[in-house]
Backbone bond lengths (Angstrom), bond angles and torsions (degrees), N, CA, C in turn:
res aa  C-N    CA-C-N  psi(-1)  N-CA   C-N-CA  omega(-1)  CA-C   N-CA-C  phi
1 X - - - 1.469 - - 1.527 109.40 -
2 X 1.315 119.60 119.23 1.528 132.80 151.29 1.675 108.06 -22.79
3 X 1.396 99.56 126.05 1.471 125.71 175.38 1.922 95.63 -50.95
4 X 1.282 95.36 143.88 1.692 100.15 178.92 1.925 104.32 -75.36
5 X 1.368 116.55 -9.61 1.306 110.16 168.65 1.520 114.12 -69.10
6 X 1.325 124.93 -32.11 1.605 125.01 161.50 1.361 147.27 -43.58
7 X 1.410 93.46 -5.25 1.853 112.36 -152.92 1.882 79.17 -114.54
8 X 1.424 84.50 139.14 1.869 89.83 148.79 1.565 112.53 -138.31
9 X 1.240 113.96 34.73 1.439 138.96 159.72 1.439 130.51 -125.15
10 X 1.377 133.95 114.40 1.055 107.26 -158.43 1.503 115.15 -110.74
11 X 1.578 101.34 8.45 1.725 117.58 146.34 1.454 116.33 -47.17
12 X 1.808 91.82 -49.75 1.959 89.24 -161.50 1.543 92.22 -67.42
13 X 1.272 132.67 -31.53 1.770 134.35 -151.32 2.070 81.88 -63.35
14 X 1.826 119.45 -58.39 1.403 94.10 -171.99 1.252 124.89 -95.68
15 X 1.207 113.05 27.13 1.352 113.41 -178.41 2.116 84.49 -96.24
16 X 1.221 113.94 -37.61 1.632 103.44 171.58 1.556 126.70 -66.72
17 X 1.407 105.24 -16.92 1.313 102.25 -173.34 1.746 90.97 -94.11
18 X 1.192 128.62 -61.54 1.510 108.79 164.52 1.700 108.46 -8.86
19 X 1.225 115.65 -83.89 1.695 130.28 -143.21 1.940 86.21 -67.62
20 X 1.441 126.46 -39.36 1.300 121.30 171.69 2.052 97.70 -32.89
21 X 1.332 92.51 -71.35 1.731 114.78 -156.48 1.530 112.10 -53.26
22 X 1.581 98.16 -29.48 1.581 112.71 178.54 1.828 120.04 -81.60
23 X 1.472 88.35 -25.64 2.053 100.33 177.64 2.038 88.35 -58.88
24 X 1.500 104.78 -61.12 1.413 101.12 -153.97 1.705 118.87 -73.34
25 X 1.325 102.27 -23.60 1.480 118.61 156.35 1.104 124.87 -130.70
26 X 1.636 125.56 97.00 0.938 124.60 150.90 1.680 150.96 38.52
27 X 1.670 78.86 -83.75 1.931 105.01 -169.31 1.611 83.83 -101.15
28 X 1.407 139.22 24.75 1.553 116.17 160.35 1.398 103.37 -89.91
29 X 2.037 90.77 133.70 1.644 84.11 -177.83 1.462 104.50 -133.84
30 X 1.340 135.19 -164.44 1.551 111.37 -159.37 1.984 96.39 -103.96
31 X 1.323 91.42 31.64 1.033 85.04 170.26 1.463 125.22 -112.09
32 X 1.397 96.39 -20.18 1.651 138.56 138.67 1.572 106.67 -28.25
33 X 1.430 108.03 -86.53 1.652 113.71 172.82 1.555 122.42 -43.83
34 X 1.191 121.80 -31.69 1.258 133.61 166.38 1.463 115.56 -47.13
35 X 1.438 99.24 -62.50 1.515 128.71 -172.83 1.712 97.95 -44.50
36 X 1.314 103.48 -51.81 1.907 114.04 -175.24 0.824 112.38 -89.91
37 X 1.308 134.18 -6.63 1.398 120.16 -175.96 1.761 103.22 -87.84
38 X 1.628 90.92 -27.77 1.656 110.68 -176.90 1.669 116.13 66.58
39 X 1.778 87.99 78.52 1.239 109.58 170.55 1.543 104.35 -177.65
40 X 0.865 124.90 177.96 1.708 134.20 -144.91 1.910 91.90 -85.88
41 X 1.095 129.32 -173.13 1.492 148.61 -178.79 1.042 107.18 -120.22
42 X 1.212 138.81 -14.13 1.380 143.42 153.59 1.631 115.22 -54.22
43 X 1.799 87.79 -52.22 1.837 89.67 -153.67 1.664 83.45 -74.10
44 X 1.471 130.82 -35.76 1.303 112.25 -175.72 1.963 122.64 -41.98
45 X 1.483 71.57 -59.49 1.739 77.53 -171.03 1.811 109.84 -71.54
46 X 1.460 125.90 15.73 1.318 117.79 166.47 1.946 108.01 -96.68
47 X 1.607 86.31 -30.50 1.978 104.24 163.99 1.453 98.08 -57.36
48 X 1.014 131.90 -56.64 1.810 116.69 -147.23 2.108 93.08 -90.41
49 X 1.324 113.40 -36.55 1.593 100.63 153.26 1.243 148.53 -68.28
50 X 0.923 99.06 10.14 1.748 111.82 -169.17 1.295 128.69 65.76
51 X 0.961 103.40 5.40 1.927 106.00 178.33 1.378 108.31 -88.90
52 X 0.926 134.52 6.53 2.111 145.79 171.09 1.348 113.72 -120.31
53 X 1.122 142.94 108.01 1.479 144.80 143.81 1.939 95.60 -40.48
54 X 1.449 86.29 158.50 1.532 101.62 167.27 1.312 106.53 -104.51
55 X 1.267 139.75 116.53 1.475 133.21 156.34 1.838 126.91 -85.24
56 X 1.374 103.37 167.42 1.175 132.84 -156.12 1.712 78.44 -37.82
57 X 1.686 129.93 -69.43 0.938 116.05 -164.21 1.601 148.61 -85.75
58 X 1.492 93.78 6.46 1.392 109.30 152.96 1.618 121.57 -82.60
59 X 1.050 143.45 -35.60 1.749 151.73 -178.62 1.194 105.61 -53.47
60 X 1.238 135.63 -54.29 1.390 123.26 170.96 1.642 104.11 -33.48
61 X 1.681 118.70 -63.44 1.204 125.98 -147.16 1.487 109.25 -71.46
62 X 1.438 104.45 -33.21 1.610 109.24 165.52 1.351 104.83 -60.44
63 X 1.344 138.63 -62.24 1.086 147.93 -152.01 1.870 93.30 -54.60
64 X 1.217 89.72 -59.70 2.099 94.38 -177.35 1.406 117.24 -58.76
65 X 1.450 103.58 -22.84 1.906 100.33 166.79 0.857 131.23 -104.49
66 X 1.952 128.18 10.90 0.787 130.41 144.73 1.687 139.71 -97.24
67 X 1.586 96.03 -5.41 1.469 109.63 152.90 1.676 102.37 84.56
68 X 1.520 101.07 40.37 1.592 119.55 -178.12 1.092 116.23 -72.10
69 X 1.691 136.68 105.98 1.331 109.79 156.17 1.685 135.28 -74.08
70 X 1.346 120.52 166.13 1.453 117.67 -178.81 1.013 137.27 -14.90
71 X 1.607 119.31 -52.52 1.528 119.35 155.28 1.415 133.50 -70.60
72 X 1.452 115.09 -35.09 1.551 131.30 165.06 1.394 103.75 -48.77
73 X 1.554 124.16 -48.30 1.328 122.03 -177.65 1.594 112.70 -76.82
74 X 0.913 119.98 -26.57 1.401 117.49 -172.76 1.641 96.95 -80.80
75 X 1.371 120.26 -50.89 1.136 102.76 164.26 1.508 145.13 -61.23
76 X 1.487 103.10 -31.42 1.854 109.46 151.77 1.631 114.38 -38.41
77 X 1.676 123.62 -66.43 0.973 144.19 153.71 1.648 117.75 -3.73
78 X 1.481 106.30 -46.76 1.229 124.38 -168.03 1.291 99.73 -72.26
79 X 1.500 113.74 -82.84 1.551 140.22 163.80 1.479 104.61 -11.39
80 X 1.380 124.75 -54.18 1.546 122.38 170.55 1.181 127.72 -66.59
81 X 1.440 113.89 -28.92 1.288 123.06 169.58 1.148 105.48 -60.50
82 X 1.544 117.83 -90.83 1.723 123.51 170.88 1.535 129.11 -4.71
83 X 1.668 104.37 -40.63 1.698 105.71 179.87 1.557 107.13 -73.72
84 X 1.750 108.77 -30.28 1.800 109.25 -165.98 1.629 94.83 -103.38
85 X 0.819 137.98 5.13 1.561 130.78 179.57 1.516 100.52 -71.37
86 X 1.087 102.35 146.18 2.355 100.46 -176.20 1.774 92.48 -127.82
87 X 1.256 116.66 -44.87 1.379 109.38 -179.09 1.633 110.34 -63.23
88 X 1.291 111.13 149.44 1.368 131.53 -166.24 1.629 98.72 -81.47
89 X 1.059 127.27 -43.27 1.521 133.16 -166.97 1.570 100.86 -64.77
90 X 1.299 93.03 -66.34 1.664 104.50 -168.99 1.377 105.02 -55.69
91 X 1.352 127.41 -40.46 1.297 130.55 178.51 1.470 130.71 -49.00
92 X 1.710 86.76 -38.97 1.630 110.70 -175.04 1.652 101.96 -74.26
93 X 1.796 119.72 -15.52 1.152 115.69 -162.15 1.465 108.69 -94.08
94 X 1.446 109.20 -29.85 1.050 140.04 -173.58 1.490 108.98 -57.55
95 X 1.319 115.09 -58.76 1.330 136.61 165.20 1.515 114.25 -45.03
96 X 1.280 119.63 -36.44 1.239 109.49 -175.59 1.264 108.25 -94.41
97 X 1.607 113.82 -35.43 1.845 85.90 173.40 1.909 115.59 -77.94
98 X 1.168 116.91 -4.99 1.312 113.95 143.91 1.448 117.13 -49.80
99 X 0.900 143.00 -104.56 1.614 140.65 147.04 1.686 95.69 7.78
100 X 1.205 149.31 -135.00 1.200 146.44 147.43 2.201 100.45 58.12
101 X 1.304 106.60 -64.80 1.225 116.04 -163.69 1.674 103.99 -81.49
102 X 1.052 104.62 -34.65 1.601 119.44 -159.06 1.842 89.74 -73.79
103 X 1.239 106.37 -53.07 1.687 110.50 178.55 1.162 116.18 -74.15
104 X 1.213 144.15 -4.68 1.299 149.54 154.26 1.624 122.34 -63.06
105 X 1.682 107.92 -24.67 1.050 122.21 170.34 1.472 119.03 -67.91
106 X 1.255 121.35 -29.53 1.818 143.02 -150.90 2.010 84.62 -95.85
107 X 1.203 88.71 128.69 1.945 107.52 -174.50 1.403 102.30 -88.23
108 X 1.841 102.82 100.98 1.271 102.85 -170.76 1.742 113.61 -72.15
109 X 1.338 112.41 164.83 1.676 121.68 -142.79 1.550 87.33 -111.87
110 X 1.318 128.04 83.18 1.539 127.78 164.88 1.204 113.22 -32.88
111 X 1.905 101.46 145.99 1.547 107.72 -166.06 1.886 118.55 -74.60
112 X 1.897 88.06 0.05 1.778 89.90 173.60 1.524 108.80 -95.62
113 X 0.973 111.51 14.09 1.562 124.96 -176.38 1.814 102.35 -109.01
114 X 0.784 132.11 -0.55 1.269 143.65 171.44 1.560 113.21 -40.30
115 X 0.831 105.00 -39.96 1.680 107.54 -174.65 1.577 98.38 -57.18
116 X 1.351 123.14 -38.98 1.613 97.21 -174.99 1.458 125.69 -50.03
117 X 1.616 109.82 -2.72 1.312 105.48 175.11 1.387 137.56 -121.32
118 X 1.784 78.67 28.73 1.482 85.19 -179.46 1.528 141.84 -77.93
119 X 1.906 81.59 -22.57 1.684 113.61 163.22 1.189 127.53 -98.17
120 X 1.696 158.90 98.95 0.758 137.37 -167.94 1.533 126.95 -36.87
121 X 1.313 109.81 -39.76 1.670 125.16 166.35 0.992 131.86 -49.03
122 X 1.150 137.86 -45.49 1.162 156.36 128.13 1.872 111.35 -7.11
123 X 1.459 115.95 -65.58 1.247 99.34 165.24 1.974 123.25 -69.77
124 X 1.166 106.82 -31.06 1.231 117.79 172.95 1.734 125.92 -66.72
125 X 1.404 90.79 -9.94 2.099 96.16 -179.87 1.661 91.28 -122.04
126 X 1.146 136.27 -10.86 1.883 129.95 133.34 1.739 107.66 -42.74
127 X 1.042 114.44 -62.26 1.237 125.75 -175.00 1.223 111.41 -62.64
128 X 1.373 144.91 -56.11 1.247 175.31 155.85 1.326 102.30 -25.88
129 X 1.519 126.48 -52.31 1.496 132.36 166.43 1.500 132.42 -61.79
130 X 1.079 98.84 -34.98 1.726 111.04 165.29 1.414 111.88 -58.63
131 X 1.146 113.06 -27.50 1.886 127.97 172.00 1.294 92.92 -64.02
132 X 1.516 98.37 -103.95 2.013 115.83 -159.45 1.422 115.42 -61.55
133 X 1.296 71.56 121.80 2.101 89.55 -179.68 1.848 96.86 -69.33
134 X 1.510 103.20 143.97 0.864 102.46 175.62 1.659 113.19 52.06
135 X 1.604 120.48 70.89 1.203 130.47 -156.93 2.116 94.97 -107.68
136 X 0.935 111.55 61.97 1.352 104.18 -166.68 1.907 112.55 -121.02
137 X 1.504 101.02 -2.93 1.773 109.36 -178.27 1.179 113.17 -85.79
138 X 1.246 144.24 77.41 1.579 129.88 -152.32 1.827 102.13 -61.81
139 X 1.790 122.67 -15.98 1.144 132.97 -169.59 1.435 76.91 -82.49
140 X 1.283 170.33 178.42 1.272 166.80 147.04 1.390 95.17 126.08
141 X 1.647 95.13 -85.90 1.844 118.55 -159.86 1.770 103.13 -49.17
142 X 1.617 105.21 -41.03 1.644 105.82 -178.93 1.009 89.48 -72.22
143 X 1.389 164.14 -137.51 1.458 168.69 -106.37 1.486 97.76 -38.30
144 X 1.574 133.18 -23.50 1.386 98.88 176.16 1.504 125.48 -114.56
145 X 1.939 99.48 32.08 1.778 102.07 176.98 1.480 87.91 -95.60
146 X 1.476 104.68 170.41 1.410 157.80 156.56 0.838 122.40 -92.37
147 X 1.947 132.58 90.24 1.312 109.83 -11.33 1.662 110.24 -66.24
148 X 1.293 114.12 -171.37 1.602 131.18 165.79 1.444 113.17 -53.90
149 X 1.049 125.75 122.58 1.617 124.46 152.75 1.293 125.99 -93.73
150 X 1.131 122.77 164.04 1.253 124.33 176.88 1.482 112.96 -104.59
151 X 1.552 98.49 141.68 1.733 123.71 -160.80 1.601 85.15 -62.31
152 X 0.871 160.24 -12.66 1.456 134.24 -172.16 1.888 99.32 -89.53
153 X 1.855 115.92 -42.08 1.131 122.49 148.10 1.437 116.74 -14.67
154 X 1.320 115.68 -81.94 1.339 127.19 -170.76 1.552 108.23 -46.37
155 X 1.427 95.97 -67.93 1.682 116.46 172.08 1.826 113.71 -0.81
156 X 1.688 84.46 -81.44 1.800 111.83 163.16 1.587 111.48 -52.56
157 X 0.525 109.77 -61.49 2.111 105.51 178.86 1.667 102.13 -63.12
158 X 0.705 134.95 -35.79 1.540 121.20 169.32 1.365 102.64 -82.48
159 X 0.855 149.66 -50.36 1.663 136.36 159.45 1.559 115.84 -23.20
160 X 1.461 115.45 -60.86 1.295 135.50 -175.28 2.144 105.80 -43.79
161 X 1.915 86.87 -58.92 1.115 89.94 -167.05 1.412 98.49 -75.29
162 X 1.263 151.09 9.78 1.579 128.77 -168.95 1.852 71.23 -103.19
163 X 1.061 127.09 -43.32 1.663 120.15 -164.10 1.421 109.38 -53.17
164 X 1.236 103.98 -25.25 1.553 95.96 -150.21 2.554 82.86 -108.51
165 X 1.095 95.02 -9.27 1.552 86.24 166.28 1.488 97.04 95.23
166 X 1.551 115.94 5.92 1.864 100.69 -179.55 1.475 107.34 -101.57
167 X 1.082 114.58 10.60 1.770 111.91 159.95 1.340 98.65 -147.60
168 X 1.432 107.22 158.12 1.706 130.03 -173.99 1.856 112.74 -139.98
169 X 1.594 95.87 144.06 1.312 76.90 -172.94 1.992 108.21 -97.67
170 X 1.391 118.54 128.23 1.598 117.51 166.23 1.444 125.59 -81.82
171 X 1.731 127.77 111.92 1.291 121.90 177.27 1.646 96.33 -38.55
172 X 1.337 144.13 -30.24 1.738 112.33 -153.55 1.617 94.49 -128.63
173 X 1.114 131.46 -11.47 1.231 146.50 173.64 1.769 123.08 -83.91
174 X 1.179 99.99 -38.17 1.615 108.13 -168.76 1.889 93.85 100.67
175 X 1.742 73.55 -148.60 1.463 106.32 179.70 1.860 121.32 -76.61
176 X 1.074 132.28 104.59 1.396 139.22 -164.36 1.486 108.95 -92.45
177 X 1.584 130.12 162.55 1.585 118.70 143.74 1.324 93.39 -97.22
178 X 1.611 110.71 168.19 1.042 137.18 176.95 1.142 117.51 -95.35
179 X 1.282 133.66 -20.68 1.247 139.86 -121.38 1.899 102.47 -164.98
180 X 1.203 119.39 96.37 1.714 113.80 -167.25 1.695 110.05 -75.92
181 X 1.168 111.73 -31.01 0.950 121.19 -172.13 1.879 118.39 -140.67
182 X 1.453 118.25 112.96 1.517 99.80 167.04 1.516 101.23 -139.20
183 X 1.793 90.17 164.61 1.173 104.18 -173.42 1.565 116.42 -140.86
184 X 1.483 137.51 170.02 1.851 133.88 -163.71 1.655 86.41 -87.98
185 X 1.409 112.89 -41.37 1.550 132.02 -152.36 1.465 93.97 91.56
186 X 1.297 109.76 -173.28 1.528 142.33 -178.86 2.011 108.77 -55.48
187 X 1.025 74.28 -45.30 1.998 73.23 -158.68 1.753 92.16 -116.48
188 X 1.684 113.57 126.25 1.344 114.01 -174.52 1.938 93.02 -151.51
189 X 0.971 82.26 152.00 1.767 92.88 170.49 1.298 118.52 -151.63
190 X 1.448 107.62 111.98 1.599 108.71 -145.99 1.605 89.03 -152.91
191 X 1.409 95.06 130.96 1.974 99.27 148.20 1.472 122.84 -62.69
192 X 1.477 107.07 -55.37 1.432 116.93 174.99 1.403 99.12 -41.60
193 X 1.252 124.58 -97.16 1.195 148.60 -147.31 1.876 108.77 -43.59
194 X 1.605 104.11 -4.21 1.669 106.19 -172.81 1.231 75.57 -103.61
195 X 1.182 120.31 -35.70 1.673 114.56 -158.98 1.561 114.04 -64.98
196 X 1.707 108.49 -42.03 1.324 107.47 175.21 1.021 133.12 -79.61
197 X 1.921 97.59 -5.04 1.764 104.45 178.10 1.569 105.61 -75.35
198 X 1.460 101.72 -47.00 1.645 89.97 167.01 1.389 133.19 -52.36
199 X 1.241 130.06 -56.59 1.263 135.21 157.81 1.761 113.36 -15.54
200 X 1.499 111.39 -55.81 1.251 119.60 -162.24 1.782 106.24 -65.46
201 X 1.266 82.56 -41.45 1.562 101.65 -174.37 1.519 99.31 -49.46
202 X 1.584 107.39 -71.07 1.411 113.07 -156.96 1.766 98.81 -61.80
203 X 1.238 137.15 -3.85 1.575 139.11 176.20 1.380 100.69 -57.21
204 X 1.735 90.83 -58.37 1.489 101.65 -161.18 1.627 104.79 -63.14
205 X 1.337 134.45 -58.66 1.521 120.10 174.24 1.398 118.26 -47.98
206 X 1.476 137.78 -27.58 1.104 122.63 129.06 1.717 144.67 5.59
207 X 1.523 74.20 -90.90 1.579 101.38 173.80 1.464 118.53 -41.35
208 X 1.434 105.97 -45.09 1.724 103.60 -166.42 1.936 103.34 -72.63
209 X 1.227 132.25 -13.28 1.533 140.15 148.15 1.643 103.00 -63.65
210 X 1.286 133.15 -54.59 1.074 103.79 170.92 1.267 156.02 162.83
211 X 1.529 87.39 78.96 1.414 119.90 156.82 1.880 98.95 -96.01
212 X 2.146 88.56 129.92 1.737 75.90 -179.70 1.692 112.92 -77.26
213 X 1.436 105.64 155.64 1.356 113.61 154.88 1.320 121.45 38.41
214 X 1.897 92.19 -98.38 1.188 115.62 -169.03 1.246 133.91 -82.40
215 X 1.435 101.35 14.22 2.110 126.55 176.08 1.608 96.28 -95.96
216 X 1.011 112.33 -21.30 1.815 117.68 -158.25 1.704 116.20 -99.95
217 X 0.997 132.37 -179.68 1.291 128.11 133.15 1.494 105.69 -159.91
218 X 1.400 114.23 123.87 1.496 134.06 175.09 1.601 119.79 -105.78
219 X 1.184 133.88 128.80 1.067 124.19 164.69 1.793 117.63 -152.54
220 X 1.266 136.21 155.63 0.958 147.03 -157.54 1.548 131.83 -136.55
221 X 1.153 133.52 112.58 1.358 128.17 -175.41 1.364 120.04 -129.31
222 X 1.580 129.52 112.97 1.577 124.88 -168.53 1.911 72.37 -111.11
223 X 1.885 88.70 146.78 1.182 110.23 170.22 1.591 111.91 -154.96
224 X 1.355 119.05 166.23 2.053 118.74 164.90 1.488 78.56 -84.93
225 X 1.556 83.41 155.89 1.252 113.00 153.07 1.921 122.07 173.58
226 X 1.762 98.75 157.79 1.866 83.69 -166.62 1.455 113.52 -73.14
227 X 1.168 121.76 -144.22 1.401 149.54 -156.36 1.437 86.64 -95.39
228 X 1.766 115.55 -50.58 1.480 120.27 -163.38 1.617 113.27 -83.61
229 X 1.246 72.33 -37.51 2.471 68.77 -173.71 1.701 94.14 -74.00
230 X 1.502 133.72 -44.06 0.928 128.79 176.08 2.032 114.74 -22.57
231 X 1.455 102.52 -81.68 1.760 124.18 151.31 1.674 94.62 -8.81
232 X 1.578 111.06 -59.81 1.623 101.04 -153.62 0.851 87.71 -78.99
233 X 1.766 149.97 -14.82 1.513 122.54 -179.99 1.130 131.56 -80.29
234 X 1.470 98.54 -32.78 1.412 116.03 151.20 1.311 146.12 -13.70
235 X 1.521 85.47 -57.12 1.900 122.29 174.00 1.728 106.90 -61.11
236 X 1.597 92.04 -50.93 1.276 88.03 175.14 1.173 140.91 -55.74
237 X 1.566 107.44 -58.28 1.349 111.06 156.36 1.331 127.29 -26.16
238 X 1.507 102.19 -56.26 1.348 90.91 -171.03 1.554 122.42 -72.22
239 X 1.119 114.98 -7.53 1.579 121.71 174.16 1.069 106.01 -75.82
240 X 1.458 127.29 -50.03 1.632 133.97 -172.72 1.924 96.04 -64.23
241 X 1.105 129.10 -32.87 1.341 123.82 159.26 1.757 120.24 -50.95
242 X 0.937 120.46 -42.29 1.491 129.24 -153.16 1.605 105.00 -99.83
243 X 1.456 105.40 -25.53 1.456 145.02 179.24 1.913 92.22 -72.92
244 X 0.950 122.26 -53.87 1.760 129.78 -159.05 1.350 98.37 -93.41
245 X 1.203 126.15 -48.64 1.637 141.43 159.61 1.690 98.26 -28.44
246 X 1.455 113.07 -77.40 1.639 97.12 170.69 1.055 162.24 -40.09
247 X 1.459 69.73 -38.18 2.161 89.85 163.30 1.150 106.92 -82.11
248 X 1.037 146.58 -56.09 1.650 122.84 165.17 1.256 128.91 -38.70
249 X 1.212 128.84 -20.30 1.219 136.39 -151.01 1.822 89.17 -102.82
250 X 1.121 103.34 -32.99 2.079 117.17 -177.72 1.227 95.74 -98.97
251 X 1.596 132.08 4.00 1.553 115.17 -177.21 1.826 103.05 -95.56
252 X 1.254 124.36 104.45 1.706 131.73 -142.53 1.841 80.66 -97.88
253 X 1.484 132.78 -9.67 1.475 129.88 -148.64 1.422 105.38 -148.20
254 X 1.770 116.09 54.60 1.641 95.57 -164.03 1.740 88.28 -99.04
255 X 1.605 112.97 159.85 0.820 139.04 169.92 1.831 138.30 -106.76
256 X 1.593 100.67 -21.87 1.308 93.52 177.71 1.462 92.47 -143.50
257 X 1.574 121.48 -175.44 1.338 124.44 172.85 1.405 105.68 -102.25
258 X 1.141 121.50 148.24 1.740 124.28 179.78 1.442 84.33 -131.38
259 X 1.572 89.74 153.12 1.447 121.58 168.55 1.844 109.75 -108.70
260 X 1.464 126.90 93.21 1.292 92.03 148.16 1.720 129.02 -124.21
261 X 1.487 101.51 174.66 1.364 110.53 -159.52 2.137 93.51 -114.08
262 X 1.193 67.40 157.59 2.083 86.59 177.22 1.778 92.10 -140.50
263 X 1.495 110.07 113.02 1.659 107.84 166.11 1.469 98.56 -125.30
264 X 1.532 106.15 142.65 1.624 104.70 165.71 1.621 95.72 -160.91
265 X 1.379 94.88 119.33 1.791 107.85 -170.10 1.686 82.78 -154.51
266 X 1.720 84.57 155.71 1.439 114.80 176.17 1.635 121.04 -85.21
267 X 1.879 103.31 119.42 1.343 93.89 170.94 1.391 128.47 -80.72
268 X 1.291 118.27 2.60 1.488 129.72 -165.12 1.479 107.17 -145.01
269 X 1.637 118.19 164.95 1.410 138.61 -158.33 1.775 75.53 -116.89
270 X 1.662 89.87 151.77 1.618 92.13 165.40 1.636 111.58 -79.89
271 X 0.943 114.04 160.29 1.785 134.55 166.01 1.124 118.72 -55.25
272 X 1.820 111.04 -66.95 1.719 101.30 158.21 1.716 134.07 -58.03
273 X 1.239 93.05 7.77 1.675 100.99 168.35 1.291 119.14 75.14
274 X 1.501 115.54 -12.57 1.720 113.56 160.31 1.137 137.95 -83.81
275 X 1.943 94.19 97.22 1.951 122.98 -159.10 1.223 89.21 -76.23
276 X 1.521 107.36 160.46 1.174 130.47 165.23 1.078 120.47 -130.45
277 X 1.463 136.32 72.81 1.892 111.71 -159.94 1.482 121.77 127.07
278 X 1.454 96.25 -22.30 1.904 120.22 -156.74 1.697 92.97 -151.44
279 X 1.460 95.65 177.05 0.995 130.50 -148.50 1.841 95.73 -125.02
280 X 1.208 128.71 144.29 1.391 143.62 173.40 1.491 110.04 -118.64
281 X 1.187 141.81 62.03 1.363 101.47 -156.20 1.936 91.15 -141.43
């Protein structure tokens, strides 16, 4: 069963722990869960439809039958909040320490660990390994980037990553990651890390030659805007990040590696002439 940081429902979280309880027995039915949670089969199944809020004095009892620890529960906690919150503010707040919790989970990538980004590949054959079972042919792993690399490439990036501890080797498994999920966090200051943003970038202009169409999705928006809505796009982004982060994290069947990118930079100097960054001259 998926970590309760995966869920941003906290219906779907017991409707999984049910189907957990039901793989190993059978005849468990949610009427079963009812029974333990200690409350009727009714009120369950009006909880998992949405027609019941959970109150203050049922959550404990969920919390004890689903075998939550402190943070798992506080974050359950959250998830319940979020569905009954009606004000827009609180909601919006709500959401973010959701967001907040979910990234706390992601094993941040120390700044002596930096080198994984010195190659774009390197993050992409991390990624790439979580795919192929038994990921150990570097003649294999090169034949399936975009473009092709060469196995001596690979060679070196699996070196890198056994150095740096994000792959391991298993006598019956092969080659493993260690690590399901990582991340810089928010605030990083890195050579690498400019270096691979460029890199990534220049993939993607690439890409639109050719990867067709319908493998891709590109899109583009120039707009004005102040100092302040700017900030709010920001926000956005970064939610639509943390937002995509989940779905991977719930994707139980991935098949290929994707690259995506978030850019938002200024094509223009202001008019009243107060630069920030640039030059007026």
């Amino acid at each position: 069963m998926n970590s309760i940081f995966t869920y941003s429902d906290f219906r779907e979280y017991i409707r999984a722990a049910v189907k957990e309880k039901r793989y190993k027995n059978p005849r468990y039915s949610y009427r079963c869960a009812a029974s333990r949670i200690g409350i009727r089969s009714g009120t369950l199944t009006r909880i998992l439809n949405g027609s019941r809020h959970v109150g203050p004095e049922l959550l404990p009892k969920l919390i004890d039958y689903l075998g939550l620890k402190r943070r798992e529960a506080e974050y359950f906690s959250l998830l319940i909040g979020f569905d009954s919150i009606k004000d827009e503010n609180r909601r919006r707040q709500c959401y973010r320490d959701l967001l907040r919790m979910r990234s706390e989970r992601n094993t941040l990538i120390p700044e002596e660990n930096h080198q994984f980004f010195e190659q774009w590949y390197h993050v992409a054959l991390f990624e790439l390994m979580r795919i192929v079972k038994k990921g150990d042919d570097p003649a294999r792993l090169s034949s399936l980037f975009i473009p092709p690399l060469s196995e001596s490439k690979i060679r070196k990036a699996m070196e890198v990553l056994r150095r740096l501890g994000y792959i391991r080797q298993d006598s019956e498994k092969g080659t493993l990651t260690t690590e399901p999920f990582l991340t810089t966090g928010d605030t990083w200051e890195s050579v690498a890390i400019h270096a691979f943003q460029v890199a990534v970038s220049e993939l993607a202009a690439k890409a639109l030659d050719t990867i067709p169409k319908e493998e891709r999705d590109f899109s583009t928006l120039t707009m004005a805007l102040s100092a302040e809505a700017f900030e709010k796009v920001r926000e956005v982004v970064k939610r639509a990040r943390a937002e995509i982060a989940v779905i991977e994290r719930e994707c139980s069947d991935p098949q290929r590696v994707y690259q995506i990118n978030f850019q938002c930079f200024p094509l223009t100097f202001r008019p009243d002439g107060e630069q920030k960054g640039g030059r007026n001259d």
